[in-house]
C-alpha positions as CSV (number, residue, x, y, z in Angstrom):
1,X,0.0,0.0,0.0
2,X,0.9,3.5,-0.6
3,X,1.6,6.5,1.5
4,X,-1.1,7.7,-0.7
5,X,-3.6,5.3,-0.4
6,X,-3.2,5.2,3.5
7,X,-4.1,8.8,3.7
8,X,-7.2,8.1,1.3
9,X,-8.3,5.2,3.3
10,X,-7.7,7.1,6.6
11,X,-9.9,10.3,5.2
12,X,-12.8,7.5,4.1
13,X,-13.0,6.4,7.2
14,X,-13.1,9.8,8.7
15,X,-16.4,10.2,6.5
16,X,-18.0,6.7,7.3
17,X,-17.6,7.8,10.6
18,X,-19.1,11.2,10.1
19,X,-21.7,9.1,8.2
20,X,-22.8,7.4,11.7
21,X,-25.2,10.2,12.8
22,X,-26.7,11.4,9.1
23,X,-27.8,7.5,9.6
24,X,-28.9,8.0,13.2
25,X,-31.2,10.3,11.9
26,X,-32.3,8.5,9.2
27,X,-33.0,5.0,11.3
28,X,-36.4,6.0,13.5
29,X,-36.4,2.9,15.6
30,X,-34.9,3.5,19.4
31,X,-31.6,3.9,20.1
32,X,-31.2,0.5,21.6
33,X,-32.4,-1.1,18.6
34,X,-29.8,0.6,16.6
35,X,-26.8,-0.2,18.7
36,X,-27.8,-4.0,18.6
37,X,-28.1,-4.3,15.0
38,X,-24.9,-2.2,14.3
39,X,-23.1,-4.4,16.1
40,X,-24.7,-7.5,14.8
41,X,-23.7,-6.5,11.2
42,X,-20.2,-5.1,12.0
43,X,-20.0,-8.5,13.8
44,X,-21.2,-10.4,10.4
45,X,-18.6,-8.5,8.5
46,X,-16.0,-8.9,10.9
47,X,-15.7,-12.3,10.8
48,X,-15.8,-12.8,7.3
49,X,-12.3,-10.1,7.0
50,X,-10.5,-12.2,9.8
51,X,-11.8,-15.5,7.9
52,X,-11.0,-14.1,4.7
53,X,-7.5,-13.3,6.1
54,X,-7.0,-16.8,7.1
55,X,-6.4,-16.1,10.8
56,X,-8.3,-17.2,13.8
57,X,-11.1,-15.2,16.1
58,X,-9.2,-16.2,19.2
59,X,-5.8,-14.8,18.1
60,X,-4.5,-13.5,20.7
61,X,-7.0,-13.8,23.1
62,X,-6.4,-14.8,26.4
63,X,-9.6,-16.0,29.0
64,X,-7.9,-12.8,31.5
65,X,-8.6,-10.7,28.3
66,X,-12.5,-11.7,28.3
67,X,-13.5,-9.3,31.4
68,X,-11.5,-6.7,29.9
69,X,-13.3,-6.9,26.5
70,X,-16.0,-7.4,28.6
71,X,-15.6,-4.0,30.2
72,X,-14.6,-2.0,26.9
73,X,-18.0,-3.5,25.4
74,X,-20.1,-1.9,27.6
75,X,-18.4,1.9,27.4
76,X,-18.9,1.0,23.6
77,X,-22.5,0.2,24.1
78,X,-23.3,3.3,26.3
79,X,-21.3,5.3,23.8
80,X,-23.7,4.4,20.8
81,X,-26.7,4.5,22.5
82,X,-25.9,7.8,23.9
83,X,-24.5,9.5,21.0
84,X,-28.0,8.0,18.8
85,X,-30.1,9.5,21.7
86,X,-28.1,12.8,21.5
87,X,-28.7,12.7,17.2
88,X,-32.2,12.1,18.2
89,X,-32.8,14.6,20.7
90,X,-30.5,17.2,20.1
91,X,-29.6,17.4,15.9
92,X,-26.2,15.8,14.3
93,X,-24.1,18.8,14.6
94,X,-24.5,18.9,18.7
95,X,-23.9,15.1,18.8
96,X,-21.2,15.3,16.7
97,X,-19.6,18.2,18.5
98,X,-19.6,17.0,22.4
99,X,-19.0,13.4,21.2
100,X,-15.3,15.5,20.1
101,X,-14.8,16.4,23.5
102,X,-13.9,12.7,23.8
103,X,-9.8,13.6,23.8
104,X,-10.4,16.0,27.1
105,X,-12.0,12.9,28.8
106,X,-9.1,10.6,27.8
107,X,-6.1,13.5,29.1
108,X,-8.8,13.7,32.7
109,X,-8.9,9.6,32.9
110,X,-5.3,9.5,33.1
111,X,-4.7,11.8,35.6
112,X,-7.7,10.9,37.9
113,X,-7.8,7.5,37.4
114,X,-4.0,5.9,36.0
115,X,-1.9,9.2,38.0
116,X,-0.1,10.0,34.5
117,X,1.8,13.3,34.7
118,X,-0.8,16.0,32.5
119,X,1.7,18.4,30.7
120,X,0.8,21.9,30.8
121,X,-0.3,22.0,26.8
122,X,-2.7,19.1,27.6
123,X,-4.2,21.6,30.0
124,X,-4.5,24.0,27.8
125,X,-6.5,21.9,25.3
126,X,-8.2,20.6,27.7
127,X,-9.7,24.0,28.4
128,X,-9.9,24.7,24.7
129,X,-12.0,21.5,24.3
130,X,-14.3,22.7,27.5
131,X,-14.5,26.4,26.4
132,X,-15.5,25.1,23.0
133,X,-18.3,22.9,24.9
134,X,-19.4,26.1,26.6
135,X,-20.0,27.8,23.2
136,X,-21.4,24.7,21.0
137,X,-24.3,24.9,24.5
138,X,-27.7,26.3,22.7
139,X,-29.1,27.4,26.0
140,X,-28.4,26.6,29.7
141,X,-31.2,24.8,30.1
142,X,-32.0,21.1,31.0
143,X,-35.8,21.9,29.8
144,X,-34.4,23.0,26.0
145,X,-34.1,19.7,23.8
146,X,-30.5,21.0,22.4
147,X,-29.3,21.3,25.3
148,X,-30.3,17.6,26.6
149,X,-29.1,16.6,23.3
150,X,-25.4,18.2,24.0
151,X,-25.4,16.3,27.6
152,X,-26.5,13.2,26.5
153,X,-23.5,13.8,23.6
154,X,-21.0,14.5,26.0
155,X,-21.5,10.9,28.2
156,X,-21.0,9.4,24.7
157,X,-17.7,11.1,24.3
158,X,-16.7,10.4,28.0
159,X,-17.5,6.4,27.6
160,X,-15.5,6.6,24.4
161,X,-12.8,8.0,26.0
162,X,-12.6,4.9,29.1
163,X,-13.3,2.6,26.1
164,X,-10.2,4.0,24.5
165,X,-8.1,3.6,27.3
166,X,-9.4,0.3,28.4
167,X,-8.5,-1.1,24.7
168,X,-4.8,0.5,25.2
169,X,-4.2,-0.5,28.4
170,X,-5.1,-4.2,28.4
171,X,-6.0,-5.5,24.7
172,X,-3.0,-4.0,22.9
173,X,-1.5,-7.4,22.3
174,X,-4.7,-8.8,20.3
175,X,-4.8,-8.2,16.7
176,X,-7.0,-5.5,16.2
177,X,-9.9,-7.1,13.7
178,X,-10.2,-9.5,16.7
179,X,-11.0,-6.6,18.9
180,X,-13.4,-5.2,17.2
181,X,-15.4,-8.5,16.9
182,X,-15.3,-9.7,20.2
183,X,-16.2,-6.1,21.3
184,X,-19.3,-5.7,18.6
185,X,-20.3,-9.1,19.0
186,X,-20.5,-8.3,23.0
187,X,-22.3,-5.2,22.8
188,X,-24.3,-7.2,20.8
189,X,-25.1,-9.7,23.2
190,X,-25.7,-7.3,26.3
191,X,-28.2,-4.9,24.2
192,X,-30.4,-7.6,22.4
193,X,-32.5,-8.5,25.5
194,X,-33.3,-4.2,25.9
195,X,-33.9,-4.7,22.2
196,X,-36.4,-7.4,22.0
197,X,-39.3,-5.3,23.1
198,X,-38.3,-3.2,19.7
199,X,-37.9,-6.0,17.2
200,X,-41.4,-5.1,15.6
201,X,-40.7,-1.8,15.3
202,X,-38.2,-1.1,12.4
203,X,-39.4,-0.5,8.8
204,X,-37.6,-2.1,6.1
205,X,-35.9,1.4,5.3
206,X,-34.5,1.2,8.8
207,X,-33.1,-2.1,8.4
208,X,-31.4,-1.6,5.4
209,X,-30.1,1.5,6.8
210,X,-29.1,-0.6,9.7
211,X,-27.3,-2.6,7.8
212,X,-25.6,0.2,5.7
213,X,-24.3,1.1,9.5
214,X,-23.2,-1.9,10.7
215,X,-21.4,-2.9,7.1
216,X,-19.8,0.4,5.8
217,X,-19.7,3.1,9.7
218,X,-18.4,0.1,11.7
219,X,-16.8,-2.5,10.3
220,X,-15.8,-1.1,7.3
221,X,-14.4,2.3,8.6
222,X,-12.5,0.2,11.2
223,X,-10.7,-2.2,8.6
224,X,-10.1,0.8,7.0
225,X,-8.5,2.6,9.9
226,X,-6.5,-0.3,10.7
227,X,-4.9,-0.9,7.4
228,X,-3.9,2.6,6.7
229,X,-1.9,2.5,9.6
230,X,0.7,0.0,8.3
231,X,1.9,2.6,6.1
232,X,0.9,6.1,8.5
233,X,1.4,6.4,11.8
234,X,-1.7,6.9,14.6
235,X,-0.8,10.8,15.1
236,X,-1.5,11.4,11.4
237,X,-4.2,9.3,11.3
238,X,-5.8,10.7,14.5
239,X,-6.1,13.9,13.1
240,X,-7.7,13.1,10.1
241,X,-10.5,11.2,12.3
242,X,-10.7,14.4,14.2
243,X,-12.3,15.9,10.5
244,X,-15.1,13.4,11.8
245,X,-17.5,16.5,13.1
246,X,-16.8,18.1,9.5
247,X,-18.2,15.6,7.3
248,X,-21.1,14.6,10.2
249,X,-22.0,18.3,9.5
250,X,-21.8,19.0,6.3
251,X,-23.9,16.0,5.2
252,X,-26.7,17.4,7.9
253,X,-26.4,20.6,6.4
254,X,-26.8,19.6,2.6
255,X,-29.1,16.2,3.5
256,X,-31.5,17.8,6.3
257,X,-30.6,21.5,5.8
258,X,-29.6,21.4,9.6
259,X,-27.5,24.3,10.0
260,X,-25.4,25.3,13.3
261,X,-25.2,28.4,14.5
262,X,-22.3,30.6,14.1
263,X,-21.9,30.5,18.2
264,X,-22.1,26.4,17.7
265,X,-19.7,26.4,14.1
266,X,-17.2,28.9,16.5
267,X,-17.3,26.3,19.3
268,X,-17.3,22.9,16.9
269,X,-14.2,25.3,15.5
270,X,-12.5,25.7,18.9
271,X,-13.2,21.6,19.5
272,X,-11.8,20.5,16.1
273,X,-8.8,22.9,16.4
274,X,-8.0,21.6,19.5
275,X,-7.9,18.2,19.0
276,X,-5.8,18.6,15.7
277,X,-3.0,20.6,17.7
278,X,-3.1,17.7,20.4
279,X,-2.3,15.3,17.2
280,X,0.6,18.0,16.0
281,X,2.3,17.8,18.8
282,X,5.9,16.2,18.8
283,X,6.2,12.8,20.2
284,X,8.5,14.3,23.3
285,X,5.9,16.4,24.2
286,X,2.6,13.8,24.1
């Protein structure tokens, strides 16, 4: 693969992943059922990549890894049902937006929780990440939709974050197409009994789109992630993903002529610009 092709394959995945809300919106059944069937078609896919690549599910994997797989499932599953409720409630741009705040919640975990040092830049985009928050807020108000919306958002970013740091911490020596279907066929399993009361529910649009999410936004995205990075490293590819919000945004904008507000598009720009000097940084000063 190319130097080239890496960065293409990184940016696509950016987009499939900005995709995720447009089809948020688009799916009406509840959140629940969403995050079951995402992960029950990333899981389909899944396996057919590893199977395809001749290796074996359980490469890797270790039965002390299980609880910790265990563990990053269910951040993953409160992330996506979150982050669908946030789409649903408070519009793709503010989901988008405080589901970016992710980065803060990882520097805050590691200095609450693992005691890592937090340099002094970190701080500071820490604060850029919360000011940005601040402005991207509609209204203080937990009566105004938007505003629930933004909240709901901002627990999806903060379970992504200990789900990221659970997956580095503990699971860095499994492959990483193993990971992710272990963790989607988990989430799987501990959403489908909140889902059963739903099953009747979904329209055949909904399913298709379903699958479109499961297929292209999660497993897709993630092979595609994965493979770029034999050829660029994760700092370049990290800020690529952090274009995430951009695409999620644009395609509300042009599909369901949701348009931010200059207040939100100056705090989304605070966010976004934050997170890509966090990736500039030099390796001696991460």
């Amino acid at each position: 693969m190319t130097h080239q092709r890496a960065l293409f394959q990184s940016h696509l995945a950016a987009v499939l992943f900005g995709l995720t809300g447009i089809l948020g919106e688009l799916i009406k059944s509840d959140p629940i059922m969403i995050t079951t069937f995402r992960a029950f078609f990333a899981v389909i896919v899944l396996f057919a990549i590893i199977r395809y690549q001749g290796r074996k599910l359980s490469e890797g994997l270790q039965k002390k890894d299980l609880g910790v797989l265990l563990l990053a499932s269910i951040m993953l599953a409160i992330h996506w049902v979150s982050f669908f409720i946030a789409v649903k409630v408070g519009g793709i741009a503010i989901a988008t937006l405080g589901f970016a705040s992710f980065p803060a919640f990882i520097t805050l975990s590691e200095w609450l929780v693992l005691r890592e040092r937090v340099r002094t830049d970190e701080w500071l985009i820490l604060a850029l990440v919360t000011f940005g928050l601040v402005l991207v807020t509609p209204e203080f108000d937990l009566a105004a939709e938007a505003t629930i919306g933004l909240l709901w958002a901002v627990l999806s970013g903060f379970t992504f974050a200990l789900f990221t740091i659970i997956n580095r911490r503990t699971a860095s020596h499994i492959p990483a197409m193993q990971v992710a279907y272990w963790e989607n066929l988990f989430v799987m399993l501990l959403c489908l009994p909140f889902a059963l009361p739903y099953l009747g529910q979904p329209s055949a649009a909904d399913w298709f789109w379903m699958a479109m999410l499961g297929i292209f936004c999660t497993a897709l995205s993630h092979y595609l992630l994965v493979s770029s990075l034999t050829r660029i490293n994760a700092r370049s590819a990290g800020i690529i993903i952090a274009l995430e919000p951009i695409y999620a945004i644009a395609f509300a904008a042009l599909l369901f002529a949701q348009y931010p507000s200059i207040q939100a598009i100056l705090g989304g720009t605070i966010i976004v610009g934050a997170i890509v000097w966090s990736g500039l940084r030099k390796p001696d000063q991460a």
